[in-house]
Biopython code that builds the backbone (N, CA, C, O; Angstrom):
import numpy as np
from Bio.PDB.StructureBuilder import StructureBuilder

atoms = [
    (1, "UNK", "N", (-6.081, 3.549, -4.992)),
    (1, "UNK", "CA", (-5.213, 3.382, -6.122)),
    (1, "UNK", "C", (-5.461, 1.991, -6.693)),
    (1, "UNK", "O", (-5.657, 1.039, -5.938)),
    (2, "UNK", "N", (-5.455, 1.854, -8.117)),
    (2, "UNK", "CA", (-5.771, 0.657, -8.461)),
    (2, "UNK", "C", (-4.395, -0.494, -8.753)),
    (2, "UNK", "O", (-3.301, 0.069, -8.793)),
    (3, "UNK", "N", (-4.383, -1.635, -8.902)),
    (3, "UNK", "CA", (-3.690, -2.711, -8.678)),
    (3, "UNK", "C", (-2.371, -2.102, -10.139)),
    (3, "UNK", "O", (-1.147, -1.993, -10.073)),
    (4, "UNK", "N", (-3.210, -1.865, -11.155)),
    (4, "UNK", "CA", (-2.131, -1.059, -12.201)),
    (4, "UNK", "C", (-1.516, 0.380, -12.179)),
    (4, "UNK", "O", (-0.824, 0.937, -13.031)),
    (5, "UNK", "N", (-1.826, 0.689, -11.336)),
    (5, "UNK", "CA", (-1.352, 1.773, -11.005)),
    (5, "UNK", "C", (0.002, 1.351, -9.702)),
    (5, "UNK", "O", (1.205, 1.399, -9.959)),
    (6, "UNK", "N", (-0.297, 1.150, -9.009)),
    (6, "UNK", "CA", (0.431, 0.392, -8.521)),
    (6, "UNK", "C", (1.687, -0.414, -8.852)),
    (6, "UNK", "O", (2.704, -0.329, -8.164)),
    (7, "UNK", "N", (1.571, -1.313, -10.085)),
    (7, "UNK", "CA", (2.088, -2.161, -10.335)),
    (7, "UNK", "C", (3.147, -0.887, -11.012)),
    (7, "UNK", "O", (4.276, -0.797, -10.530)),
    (8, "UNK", "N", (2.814, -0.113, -11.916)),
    (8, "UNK", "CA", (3.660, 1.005, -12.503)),
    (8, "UNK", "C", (4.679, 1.781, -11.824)),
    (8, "UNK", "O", (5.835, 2.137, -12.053)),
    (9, "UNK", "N", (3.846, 1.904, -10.934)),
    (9, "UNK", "CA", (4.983, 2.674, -9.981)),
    (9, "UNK", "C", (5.860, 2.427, -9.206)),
    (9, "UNK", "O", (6.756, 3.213, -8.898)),
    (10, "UNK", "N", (5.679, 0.986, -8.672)),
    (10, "UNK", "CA", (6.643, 0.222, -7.703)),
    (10, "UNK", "C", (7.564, -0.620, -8.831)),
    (10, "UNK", "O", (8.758, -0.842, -8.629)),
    (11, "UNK", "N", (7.026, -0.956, -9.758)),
    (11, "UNK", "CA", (8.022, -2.031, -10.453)),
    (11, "UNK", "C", (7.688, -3.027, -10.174)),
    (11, "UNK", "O", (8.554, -3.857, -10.452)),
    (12, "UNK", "N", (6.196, -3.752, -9.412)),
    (12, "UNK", "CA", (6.399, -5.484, -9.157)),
    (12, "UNK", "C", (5.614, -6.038, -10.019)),
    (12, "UNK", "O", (4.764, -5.516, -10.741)),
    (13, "UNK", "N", (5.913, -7.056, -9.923)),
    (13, "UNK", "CA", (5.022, -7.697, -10.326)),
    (13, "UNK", "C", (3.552, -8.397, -10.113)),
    (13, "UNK", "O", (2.862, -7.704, -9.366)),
    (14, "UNK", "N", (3.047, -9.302, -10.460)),
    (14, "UNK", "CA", (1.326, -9.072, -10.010)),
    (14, "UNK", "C", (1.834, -9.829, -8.498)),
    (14, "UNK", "O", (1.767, -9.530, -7.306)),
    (15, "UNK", "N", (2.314, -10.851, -9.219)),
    (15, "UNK", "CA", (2.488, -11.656, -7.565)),
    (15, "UNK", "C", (2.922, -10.963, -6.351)),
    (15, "UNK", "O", (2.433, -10.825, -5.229)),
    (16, "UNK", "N", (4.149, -10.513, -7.012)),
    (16, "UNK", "CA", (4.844, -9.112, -5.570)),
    (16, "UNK", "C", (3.828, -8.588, -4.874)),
    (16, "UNK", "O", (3.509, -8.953, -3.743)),
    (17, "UNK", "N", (3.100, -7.419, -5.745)),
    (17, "UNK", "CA", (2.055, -7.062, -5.035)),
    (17, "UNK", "C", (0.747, -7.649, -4.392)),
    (17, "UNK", "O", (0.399, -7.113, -3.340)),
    (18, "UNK", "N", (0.133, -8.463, -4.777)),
    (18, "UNK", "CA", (-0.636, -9.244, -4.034)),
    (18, "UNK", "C", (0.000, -9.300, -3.023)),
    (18, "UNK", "O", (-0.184, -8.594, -2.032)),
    (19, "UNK", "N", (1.161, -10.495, -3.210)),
    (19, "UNK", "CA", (1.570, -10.582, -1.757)),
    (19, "UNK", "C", (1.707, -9.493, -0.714)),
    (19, "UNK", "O", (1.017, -9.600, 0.301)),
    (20, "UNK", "N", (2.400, -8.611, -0.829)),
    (20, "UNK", "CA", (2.812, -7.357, 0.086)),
    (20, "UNK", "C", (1.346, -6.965, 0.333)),
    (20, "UNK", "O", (1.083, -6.734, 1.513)),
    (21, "UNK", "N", (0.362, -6.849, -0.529)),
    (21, "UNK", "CA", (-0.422, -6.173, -0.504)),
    (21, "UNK", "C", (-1.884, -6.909, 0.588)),
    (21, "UNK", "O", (-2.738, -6.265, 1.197)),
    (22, "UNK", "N", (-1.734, -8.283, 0.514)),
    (22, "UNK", "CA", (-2.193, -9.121, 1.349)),
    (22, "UNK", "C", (-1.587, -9.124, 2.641)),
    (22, "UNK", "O", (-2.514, -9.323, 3.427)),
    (23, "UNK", "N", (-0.879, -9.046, 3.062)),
    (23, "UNK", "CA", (0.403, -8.683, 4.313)),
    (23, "UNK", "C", (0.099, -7.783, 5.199)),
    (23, "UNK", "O", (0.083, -7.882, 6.426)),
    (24, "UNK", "N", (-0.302, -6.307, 4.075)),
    (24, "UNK", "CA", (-0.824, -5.092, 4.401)),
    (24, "UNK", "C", (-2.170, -5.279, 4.890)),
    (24, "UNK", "O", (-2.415, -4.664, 5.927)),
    (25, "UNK", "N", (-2.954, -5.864, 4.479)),
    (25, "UNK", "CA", (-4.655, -6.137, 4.590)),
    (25, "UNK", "C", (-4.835, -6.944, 5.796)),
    (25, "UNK", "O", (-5.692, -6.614, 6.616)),
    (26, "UNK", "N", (-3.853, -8.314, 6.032)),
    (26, "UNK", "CA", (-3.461, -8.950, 7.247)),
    (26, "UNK", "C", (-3.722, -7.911, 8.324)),
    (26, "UNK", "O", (-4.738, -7.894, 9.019)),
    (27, "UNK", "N", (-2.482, -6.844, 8.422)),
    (27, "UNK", "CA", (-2.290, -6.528, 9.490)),
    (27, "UNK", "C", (-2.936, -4.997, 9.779)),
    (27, "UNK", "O", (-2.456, -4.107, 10.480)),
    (28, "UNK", "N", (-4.428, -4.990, 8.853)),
    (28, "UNK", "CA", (-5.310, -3.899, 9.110)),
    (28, "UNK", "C", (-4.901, -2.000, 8.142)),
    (28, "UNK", "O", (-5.510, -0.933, 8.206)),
    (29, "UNK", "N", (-3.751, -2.372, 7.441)),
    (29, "UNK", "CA", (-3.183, -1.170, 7.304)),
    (29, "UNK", "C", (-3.866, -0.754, 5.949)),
    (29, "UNK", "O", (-3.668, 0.422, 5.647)),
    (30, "UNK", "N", (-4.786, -1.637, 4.899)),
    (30, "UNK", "CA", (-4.950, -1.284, 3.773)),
    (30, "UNK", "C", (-6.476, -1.950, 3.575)),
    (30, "UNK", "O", (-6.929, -2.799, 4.343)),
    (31, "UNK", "N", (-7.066, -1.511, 2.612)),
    (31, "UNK", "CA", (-8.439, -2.346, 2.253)),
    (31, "UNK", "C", (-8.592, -2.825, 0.970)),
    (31, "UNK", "O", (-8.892, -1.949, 0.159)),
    (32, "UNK", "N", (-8.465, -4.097, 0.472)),
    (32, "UNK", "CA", (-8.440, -4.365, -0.422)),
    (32, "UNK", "C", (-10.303, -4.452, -1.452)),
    (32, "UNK", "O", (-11.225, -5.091, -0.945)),
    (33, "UNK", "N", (-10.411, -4.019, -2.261)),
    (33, "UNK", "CA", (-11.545, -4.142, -3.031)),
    (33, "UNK", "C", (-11.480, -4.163, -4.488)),
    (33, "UNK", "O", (-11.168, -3.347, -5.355)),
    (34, "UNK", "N", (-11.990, -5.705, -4.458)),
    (34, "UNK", "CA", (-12.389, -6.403, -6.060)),
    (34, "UNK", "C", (-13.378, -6.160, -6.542)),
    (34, "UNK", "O", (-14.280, -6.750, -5.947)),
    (35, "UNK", "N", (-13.785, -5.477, -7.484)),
    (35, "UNK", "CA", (-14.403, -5.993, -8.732)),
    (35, "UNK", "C", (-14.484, -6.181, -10.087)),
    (35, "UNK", "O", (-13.471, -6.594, -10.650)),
    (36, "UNK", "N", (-15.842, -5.886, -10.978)),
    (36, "UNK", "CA", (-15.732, -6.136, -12.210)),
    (36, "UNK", "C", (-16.197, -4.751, -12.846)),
    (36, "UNK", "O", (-16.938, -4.162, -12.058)),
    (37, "UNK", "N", (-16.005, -4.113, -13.929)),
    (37, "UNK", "CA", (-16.039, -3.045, -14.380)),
    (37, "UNK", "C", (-16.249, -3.631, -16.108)),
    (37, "UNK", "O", (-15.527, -3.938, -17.056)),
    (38, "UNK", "N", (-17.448, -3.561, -15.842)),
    (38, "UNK", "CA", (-17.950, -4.392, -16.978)),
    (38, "UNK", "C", (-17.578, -6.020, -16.831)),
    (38, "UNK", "O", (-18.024, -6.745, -15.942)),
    (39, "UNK", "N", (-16.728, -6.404, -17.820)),
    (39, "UNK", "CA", (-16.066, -7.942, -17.841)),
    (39, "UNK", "C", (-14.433, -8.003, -17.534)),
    (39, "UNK", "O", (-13.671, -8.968, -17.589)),
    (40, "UNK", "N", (-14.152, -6.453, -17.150)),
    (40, "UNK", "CA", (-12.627, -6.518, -16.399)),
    (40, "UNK", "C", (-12.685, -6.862, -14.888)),
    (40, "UNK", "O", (-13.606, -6.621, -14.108)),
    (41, "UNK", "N", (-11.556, -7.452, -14.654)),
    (41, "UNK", "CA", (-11.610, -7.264, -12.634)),
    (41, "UNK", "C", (-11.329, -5.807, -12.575)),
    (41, "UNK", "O", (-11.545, -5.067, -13.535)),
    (42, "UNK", "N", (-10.944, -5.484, -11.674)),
    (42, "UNK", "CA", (-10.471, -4.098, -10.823)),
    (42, "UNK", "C", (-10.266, -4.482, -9.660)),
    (42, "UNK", "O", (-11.097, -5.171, -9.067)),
    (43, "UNK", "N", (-9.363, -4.185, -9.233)),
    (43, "UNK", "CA", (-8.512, -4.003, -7.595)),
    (43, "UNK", "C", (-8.236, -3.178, -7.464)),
    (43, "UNK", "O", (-7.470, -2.610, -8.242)),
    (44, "UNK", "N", (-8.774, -2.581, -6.263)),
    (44, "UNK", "CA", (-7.967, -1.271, -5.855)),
    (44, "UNK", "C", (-8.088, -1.163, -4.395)),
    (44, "UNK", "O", (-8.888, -1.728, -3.649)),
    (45, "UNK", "N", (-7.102, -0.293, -4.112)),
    (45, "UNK", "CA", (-5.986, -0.587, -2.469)),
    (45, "UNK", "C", (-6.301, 0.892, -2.008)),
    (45, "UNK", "O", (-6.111, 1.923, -2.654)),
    (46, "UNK", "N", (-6.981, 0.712, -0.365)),
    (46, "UNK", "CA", (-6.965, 2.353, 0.001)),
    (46, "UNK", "C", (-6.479, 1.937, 1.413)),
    (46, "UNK", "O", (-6.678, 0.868, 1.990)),
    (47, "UNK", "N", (-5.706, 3.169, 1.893)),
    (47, "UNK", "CA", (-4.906, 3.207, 2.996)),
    (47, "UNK", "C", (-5.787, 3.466, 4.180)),
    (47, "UNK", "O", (-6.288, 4.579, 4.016)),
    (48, "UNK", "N", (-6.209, 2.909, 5.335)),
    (48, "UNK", "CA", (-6.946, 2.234, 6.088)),
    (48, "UNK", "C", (-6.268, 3.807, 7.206)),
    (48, "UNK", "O", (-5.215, 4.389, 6.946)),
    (49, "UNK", "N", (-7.196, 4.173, 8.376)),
    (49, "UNK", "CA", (-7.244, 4.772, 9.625)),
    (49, "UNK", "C", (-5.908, 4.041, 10.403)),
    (49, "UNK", "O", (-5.145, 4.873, 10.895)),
    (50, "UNK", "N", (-5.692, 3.272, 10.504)),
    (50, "UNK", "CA", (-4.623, 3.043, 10.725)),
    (50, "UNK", "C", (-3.326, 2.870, 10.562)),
    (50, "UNK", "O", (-2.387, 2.976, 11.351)),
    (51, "UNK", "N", (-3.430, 2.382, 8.604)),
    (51, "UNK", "CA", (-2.582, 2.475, 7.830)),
    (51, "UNK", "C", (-1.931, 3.916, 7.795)),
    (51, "UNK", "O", (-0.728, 4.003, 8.042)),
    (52, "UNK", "N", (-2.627, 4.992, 7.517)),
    (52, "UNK", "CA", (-2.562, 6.337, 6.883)),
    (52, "UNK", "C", (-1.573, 6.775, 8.834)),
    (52, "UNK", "O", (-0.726, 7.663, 8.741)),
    (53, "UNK", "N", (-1.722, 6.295, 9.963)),
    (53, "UNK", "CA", (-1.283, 6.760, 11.187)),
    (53, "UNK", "C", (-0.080, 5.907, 11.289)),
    (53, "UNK", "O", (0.806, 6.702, 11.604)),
    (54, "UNK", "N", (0.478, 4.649, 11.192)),
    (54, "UNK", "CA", (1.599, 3.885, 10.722)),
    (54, "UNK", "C", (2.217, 4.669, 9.931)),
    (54, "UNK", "O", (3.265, 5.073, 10.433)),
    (55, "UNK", "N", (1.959, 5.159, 8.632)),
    (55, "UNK", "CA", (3.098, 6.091, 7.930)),
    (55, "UNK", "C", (3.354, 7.017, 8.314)),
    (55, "UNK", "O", (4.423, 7.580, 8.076)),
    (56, "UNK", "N", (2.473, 7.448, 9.009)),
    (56, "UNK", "CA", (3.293, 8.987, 9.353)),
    (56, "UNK", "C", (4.076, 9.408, 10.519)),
    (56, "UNK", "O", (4.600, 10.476, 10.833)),
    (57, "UNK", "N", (3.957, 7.646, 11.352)),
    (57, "UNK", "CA", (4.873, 7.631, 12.823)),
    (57, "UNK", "C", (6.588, 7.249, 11.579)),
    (57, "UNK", "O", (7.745, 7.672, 11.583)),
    (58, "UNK", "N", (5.724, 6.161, 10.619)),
    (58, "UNK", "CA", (7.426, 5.896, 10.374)),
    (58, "UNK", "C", (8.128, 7.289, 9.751)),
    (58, "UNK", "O", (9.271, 7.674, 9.995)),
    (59, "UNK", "N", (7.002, 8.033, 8.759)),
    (59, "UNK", "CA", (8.071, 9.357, 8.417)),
    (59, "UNK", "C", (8.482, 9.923, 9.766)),
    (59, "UNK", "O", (9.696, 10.065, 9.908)),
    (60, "UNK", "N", (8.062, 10.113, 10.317)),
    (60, "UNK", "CA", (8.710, 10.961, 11.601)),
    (60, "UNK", "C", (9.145, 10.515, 12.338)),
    (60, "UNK", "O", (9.288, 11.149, 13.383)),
    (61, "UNK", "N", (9.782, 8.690, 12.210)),
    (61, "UNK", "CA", (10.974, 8.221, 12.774)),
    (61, "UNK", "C", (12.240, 8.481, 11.786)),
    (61, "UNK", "O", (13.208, 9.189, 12.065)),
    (62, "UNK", "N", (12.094, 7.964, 10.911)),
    (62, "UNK", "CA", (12.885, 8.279, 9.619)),
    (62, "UNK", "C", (13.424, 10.016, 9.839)),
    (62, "UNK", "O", (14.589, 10.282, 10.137)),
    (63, "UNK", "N", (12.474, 10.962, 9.656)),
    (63, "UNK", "CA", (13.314, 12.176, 9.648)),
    (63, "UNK", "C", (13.890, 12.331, 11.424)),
    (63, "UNK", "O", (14.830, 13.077, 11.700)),
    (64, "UNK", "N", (13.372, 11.748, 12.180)),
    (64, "UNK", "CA", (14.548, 11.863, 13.493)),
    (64, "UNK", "C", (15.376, 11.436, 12.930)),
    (64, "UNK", "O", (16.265, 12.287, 12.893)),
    (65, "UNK", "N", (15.738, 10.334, 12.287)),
    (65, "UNK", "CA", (17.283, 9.778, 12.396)),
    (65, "UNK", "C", (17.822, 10.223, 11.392)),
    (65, "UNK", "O", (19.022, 9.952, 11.340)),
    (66, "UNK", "N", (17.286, 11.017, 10.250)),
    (66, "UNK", "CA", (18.011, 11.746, 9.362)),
    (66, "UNK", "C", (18.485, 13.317, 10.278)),
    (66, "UNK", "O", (19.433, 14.084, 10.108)),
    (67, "UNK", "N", (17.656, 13.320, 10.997)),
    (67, "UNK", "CA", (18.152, 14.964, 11.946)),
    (67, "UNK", "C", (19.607, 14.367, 12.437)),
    (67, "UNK", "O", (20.690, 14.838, 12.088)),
    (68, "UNK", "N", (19.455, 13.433, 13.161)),
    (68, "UNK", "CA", (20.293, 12.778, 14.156)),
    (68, "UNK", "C", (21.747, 12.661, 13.843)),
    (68, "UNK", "O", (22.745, 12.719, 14.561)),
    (69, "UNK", "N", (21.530, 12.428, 12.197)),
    (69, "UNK", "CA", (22.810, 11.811, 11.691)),
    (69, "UNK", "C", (23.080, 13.106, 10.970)),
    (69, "UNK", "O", (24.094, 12.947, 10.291)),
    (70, "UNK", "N", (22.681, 14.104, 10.860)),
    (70, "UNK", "CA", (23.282, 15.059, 9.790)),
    (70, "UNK", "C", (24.521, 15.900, 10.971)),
    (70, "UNK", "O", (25.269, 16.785, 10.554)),
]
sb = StructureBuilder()
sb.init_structure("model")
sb.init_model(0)
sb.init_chain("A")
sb.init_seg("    ")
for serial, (resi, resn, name, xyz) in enumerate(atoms, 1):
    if name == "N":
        sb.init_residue(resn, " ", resi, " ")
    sb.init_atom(name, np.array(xyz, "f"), 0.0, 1.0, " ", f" {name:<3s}", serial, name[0])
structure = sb.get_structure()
């Protein structure tokens, strides 16, 4: 997904996302890749083998405790 795409859908701003998005890259969950597309940058963010296994422990902590509590 690219950095504007992104930015659309969450609501942040450039800085927000960098940051979070650097955070994410820190701790192995995302891959960040720059370039130029002609004389534009481009960034775009893909969810990493580990990243993509992190979300899907937290959905399926999340729906335990939505079972839990209903």
């Amino acid at each position: 997904m690219t950095s504007t795409d992104l930015l659309n859908v969450l609501e942040l701003t450039k800085g927000n996302l960098s940051t979070h998005m650097k955070k994410l890259e820190d701790g192995g969950l995302v891959k960040i890749d720059k370039k130029f597309i002609g004389r534009k940058p481009r960034t775009s963010y893909r969810c990493t083998k580990k990243g993509k296994k992190e979300v899907q422990n937290y959905l399926t902590t999340i729906e335990s405790v939505l079972k839990a509590s209903a």
